[in-house]
PDB file of N, CA, C and O in Angstrom:
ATOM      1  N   UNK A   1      13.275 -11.038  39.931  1.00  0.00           N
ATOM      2  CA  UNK A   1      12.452 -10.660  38.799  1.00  0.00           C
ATOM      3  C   UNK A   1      13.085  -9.517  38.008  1.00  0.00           C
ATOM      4  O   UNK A   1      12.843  -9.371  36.810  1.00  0.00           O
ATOM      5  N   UNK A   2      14.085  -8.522  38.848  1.00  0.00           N
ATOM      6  CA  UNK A   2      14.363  -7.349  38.163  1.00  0.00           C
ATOM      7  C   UNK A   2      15.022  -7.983  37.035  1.00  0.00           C
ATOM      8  O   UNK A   2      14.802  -7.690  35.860  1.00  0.00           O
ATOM      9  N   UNK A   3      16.006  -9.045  37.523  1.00  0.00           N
ATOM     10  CA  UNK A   3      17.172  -9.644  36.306  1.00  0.00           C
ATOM     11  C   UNK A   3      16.180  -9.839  34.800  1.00  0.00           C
ATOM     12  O   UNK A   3      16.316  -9.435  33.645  1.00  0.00           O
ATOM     13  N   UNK A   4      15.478 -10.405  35.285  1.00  0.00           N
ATOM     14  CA  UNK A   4      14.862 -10.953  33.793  1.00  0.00           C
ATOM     15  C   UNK A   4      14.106  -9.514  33.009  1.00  0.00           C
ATOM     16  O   UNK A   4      13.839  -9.291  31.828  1.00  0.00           O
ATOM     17  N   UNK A   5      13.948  -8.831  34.063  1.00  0.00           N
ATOM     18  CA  UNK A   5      12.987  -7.556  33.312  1.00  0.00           C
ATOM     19  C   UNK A   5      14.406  -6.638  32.254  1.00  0.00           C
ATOM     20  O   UNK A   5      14.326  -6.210  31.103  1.00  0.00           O
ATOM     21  N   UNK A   6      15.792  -6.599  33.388  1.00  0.00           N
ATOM     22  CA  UNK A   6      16.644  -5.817  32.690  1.00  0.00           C
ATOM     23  C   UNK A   6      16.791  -6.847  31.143  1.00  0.00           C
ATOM     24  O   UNK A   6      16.670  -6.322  30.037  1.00  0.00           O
ATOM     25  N   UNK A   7      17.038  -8.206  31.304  1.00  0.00           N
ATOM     26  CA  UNK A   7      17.341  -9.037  30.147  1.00  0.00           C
ATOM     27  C   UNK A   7      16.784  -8.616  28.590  1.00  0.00           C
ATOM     28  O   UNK A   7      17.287  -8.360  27.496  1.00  0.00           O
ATOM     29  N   UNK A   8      15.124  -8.728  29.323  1.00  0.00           N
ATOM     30  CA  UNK A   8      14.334  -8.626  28.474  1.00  0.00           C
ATOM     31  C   UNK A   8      14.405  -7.211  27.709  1.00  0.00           C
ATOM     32  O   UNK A   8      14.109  -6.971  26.538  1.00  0.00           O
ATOM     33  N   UNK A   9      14.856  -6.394  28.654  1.00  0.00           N
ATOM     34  CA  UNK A   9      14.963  -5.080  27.858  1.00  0.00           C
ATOM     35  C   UNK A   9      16.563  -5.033  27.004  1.00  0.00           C
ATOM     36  O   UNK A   9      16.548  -4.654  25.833  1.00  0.00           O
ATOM     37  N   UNK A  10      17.522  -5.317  27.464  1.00  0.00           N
ATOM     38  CA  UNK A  10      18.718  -5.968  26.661  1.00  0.00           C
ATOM     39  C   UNK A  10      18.332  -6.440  25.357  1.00  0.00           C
ATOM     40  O   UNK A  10      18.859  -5.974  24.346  1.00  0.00           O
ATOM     41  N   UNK A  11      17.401  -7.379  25.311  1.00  0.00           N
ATOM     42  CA  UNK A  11      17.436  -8.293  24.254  1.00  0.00           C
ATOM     43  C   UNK A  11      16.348  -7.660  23.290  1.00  0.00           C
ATOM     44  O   UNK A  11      16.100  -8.173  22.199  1.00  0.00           O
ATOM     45  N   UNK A  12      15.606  -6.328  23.829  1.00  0.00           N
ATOM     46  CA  UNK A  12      14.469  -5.705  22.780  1.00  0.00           C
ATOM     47  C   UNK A  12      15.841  -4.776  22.351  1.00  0.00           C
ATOM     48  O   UNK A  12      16.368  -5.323  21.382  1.00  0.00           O
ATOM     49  N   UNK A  13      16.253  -4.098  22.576  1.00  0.00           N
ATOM     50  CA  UNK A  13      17.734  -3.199  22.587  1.00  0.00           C
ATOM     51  C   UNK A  13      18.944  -3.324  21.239  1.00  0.00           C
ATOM     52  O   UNK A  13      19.555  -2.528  20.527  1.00  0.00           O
ATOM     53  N   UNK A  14      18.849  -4.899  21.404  1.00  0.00           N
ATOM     54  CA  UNK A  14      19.679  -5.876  20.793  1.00  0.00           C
ATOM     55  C   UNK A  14      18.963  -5.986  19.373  1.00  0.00           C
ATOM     56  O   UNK A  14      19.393  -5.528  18.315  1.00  0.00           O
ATOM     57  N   UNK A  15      17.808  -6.675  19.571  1.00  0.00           N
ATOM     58  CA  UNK A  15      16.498  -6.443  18.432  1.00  0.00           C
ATOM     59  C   UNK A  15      16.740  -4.859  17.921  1.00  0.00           C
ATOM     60  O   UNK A  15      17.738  -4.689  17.221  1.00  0.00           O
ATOM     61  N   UNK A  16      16.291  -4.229  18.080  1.00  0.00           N
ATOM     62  CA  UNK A  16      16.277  -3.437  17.810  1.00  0.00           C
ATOM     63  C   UNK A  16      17.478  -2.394  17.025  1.00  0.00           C
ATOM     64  O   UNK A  16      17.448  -1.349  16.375  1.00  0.00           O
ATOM     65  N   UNK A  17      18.391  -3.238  17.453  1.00  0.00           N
ATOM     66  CA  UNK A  17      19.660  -2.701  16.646  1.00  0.00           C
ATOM     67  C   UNK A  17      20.099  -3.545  15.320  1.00  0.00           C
ATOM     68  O   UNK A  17      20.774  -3.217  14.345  1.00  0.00           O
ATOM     69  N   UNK A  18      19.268  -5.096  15.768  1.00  0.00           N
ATOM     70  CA  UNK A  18      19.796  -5.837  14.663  1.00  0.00           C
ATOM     71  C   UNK A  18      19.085  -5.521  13.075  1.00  0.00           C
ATOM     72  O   UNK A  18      19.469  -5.745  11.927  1.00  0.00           O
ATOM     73  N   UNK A  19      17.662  -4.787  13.757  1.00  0.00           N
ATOM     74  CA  UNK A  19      16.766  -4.460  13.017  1.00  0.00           C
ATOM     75  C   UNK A  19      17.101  -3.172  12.099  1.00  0.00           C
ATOM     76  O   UNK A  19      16.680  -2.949  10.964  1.00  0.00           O
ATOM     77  N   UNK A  20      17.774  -2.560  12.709  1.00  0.00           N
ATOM     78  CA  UNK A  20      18.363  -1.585  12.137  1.00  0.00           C
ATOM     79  C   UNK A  20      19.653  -1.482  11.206  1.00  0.00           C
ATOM     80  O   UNK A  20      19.854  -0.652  10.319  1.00  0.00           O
ATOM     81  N   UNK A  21      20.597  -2.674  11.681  1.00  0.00           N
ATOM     82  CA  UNK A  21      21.245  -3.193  10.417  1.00  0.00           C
ATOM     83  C   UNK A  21      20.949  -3.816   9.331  1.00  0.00           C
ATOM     84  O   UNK A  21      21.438  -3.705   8.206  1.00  0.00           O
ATOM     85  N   UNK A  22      19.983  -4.589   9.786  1.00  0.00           N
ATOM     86  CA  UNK A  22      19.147  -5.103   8.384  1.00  0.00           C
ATOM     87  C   UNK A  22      18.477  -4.303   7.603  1.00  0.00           C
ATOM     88  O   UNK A  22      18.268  -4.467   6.401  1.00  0.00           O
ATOM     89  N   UNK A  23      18.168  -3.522   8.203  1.00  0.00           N
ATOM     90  CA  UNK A  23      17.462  -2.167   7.202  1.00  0.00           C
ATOM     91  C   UNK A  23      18.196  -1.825   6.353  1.00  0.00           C
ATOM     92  O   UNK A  23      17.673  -1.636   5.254  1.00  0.00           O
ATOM     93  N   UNK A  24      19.522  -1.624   6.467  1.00  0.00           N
ATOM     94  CA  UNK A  24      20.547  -0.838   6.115  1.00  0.00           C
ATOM     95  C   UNK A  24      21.484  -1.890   4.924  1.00  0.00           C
ATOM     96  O   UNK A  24      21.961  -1.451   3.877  1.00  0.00           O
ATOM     97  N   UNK A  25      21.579  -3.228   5.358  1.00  0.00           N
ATOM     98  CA  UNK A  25      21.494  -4.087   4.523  1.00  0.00           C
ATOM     99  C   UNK A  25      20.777  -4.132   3.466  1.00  0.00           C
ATOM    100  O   UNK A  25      21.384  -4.021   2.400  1.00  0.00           O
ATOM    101  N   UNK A  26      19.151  -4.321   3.429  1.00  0.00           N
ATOM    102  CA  UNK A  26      18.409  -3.953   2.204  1.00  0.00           C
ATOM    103  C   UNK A  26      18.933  -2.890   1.609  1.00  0.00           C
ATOM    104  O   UNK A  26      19.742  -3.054   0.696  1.00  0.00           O
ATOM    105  N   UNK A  27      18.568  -1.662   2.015  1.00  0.00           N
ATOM    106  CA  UNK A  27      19.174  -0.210   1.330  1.00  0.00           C
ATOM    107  C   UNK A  27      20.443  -0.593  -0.045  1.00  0.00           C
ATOM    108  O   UNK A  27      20.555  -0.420  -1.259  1.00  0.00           O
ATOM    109  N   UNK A  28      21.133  -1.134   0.971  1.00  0.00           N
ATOM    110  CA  UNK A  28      22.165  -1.282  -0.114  1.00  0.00           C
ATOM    111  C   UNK A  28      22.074  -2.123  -0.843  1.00  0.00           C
ATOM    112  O   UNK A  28      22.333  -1.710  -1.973  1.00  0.00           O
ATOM    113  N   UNK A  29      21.713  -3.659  -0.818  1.00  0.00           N
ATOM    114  CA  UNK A  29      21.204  -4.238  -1.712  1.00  0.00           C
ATOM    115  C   UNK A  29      20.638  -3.530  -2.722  1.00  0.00           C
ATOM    116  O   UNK A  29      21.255  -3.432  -3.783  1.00  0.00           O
ATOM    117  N   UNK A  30      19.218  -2.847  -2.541  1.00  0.00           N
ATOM    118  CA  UNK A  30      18.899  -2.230  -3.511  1.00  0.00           C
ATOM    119  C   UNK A  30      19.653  -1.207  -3.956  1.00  0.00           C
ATOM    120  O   UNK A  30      19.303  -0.701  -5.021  1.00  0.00           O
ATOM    121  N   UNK A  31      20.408  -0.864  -3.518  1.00  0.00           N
ATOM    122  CA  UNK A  31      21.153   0.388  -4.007  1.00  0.00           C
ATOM    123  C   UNK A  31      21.866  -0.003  -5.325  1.00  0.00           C
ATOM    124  O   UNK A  31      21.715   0.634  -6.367  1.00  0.00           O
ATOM    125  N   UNK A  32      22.816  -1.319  -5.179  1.00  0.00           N
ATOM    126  CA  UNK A  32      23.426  -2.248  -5.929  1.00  0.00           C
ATOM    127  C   UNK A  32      23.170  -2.935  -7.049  1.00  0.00           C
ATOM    128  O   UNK A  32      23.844  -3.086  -8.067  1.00  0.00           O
ATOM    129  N   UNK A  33      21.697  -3.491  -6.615  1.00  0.00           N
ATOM    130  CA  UNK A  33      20.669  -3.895  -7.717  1.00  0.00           C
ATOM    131  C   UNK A  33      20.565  -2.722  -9.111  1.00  0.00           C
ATOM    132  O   UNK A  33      20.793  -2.880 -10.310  1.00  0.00           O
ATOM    133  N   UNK A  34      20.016  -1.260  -8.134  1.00  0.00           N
ATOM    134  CA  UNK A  34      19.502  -0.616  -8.926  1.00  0.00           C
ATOM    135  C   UNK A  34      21.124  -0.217 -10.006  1.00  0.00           C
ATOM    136  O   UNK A  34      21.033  -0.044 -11.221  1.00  0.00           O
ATOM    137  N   UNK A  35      22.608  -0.131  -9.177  1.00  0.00           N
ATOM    138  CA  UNK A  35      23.429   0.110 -10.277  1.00  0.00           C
ATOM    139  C   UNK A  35      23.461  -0.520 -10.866  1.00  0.00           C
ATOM    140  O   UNK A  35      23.949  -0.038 -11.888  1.00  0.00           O
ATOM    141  N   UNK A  36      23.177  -1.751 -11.025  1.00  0.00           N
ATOM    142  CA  UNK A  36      23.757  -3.031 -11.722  1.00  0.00           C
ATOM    143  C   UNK A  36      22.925  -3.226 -12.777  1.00  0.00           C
ATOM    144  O   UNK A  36      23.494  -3.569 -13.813  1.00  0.00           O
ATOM    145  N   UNK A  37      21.287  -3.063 -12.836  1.00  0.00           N
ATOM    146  CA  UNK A  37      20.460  -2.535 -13.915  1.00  0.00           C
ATOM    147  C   UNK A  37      20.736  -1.283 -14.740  1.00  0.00           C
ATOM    148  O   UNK A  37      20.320  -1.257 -15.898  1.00  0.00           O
ATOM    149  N   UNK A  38      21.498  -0.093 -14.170  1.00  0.00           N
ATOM    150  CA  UNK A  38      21.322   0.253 -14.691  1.00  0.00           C
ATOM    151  C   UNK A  38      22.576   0.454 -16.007  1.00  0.00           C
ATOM    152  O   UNK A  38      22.487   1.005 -17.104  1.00  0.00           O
ATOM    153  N   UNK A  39      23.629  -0.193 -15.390  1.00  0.00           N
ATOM    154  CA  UNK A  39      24.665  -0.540 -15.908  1.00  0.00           C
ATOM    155  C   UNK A  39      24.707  -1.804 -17.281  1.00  0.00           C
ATOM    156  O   UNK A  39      25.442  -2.073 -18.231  1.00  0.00           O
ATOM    157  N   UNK A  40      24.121  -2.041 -17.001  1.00  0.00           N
ATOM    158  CA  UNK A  40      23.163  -3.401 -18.066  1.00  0.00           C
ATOM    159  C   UNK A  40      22.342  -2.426 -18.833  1.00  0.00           C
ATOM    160  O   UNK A  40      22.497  -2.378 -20.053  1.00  0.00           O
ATOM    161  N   UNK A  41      21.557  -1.708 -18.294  1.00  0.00           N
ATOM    162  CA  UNK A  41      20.907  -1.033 -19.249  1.00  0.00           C
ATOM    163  C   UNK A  41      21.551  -0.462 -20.625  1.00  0.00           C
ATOM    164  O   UNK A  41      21.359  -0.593 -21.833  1.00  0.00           O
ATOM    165  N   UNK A  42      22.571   0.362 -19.616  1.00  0.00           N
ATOM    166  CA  UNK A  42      23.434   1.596 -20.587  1.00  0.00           C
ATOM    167  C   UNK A  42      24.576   0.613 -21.852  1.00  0.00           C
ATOM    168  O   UNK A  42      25.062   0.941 -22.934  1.00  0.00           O
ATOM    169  N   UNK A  43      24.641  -0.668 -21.032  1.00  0.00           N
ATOM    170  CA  UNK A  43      25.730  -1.480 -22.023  1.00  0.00           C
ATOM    171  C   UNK A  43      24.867  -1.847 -23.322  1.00  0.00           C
ATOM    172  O   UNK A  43      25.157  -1.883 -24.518  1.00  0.00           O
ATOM    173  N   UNK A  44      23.551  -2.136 -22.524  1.00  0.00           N
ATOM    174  CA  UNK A  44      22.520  -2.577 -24.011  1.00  0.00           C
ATOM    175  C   UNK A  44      22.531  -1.071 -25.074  1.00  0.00           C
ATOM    176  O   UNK A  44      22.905  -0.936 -26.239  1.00  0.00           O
ATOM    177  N   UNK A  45      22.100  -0.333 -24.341  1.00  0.00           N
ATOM    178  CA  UNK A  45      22.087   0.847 -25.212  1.00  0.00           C
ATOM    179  C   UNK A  45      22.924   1.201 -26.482  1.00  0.00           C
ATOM    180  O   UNK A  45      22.660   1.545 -27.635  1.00  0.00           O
ATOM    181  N   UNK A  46      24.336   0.901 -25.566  1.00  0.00           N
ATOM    182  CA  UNK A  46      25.628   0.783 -26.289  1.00  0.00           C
ATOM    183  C   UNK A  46      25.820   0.125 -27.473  1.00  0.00           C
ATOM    184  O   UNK A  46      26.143   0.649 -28.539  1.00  0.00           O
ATOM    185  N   UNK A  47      25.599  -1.126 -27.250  1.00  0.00           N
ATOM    186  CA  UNK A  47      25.500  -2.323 -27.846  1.00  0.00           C
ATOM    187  C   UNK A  47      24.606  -1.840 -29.094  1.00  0.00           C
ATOM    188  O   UNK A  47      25.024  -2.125 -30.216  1.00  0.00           O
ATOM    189  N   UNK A  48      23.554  -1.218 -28.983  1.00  0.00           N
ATOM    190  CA  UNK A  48      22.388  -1.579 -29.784  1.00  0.00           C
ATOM    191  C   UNK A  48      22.849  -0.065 -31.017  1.00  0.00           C
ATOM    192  O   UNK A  48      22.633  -0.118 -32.228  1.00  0.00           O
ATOM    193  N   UNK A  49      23.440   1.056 -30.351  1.00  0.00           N
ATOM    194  CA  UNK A  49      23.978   1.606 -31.066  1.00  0.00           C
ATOM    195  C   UNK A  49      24.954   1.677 -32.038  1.00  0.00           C
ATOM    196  O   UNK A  49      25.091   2.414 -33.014  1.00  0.00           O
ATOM    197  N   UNK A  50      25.562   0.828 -31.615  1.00  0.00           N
ATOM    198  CA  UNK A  50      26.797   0.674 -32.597  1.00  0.00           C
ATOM    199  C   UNK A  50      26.583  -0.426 -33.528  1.00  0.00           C
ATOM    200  O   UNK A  50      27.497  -0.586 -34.337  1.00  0.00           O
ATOM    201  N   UNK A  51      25.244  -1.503 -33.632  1.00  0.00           N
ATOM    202  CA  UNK A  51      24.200  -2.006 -34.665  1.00  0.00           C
ATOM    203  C   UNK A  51      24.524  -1.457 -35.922  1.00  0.00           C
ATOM    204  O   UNK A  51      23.832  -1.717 -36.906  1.00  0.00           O
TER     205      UNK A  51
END
């Protein structure tokens, strides 16, 4: 029984780390998103200035 108890704690461990890269994944996604708007933004700006 111990085997499966250590497993099970392995595999919350495991979870738990994968969970934590994915976090970190989003983050940057949005991080990316938000340059990429705002980079679009500033080109419109540009754009609309020289109108």
């Amino acid at each position: 029984m111990s085997d499966y108890k250590e497993l099970f704690y392995q595999s919350q461990a495991e979870l738990a780390d994968i969970e934590e890269k994915l976090k970190r994944i989003v983050l940057k996604i949005q991080r990316v998103m938000r340059e990429a708007e705002e980079e679009i933004i500033s080109e419109n700006d540009s754009d609309n200035s020289q109108k």
